[in-house]
N, C-alpha and C positions, 0 to 999 in steps of 0.2 A: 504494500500500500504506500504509494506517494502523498504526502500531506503538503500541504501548502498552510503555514501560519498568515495569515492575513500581520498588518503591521500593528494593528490594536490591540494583538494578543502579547502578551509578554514574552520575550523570547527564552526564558526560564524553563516555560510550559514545554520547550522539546524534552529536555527531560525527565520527564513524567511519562513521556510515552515510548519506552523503548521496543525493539522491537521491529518500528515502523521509518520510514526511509522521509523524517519530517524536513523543511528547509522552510525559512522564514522569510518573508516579503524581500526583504531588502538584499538578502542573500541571494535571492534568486533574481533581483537585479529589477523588480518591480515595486517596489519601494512608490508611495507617493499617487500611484493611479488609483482611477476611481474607479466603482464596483464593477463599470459594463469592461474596463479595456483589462483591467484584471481578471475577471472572468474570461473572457479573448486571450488574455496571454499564456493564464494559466490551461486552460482548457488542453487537453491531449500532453500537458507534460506531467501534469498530478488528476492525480483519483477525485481528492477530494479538499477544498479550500477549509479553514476549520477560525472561524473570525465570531465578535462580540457585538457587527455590524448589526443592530437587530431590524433596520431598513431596508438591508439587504433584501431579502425578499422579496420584498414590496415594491423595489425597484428596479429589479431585474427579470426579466424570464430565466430563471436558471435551467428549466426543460431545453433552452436550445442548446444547452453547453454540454459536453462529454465528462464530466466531473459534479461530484457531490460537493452540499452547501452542509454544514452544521454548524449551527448559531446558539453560541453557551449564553445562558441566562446565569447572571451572576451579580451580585450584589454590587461589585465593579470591577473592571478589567485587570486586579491585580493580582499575581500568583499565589496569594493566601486565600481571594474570593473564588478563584476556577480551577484550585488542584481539585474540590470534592467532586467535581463533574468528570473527573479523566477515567473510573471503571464504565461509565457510563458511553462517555465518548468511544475509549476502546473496543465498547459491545459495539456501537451503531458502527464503527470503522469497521465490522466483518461483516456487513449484511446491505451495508447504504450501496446504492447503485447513481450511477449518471443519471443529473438533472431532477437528484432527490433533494429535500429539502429538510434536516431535521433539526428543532431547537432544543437543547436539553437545558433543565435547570428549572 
């Protein structure tokens, strides 16, 4: 599973998910774009985008893109508020398909 951290997410959080092949926005050299060119870039390089964006949804069609959305619900985007969501995220990371959409939290 290729993960994509969006840049809102703490970059902490890869280590909470081992295992899995994560790399974070700015790492991957998309730093800074906004939901629709992000989703376009990331699209066919990662599985699945994994961001705190909770508009995301709402303003994108994520069905046209080749990669999964999951959207953490958390008190705020800091590594002590979204480590309790990572068994959670882990399960949806073996079952979410392209152009899903899941919010945990």
């Amino acid at each position: 599973m290729r993960v994509l951290l969006d840049e809102c997410v703490p970059e902490g959080f890869r280590a909470l998910l081992p295992g899995l092949h994560v790399v974070t926005a700015r790492e991957a050299g998309l730093a800074g774009r906004k939901n629709g060119d992000l989703l376009a870039a990331a699209d066919g390089l990662f599985d699945a985008l994994v961001t705190v964006d909770h508009s995301l949804p709402w303003q994108q069609h994520v069905a046209a893109f080749n990669l999964a959305v999951v959207v953490l619900r958390a008190r705020s985007n800091s590594l002590l508020s979204s480590r309790p969501l990572v068994p959670d995220l882990c399960r949806t990371l073996d079952f979410i398909g392209p152009g899903q959409i899941i919010r945990l939290g």
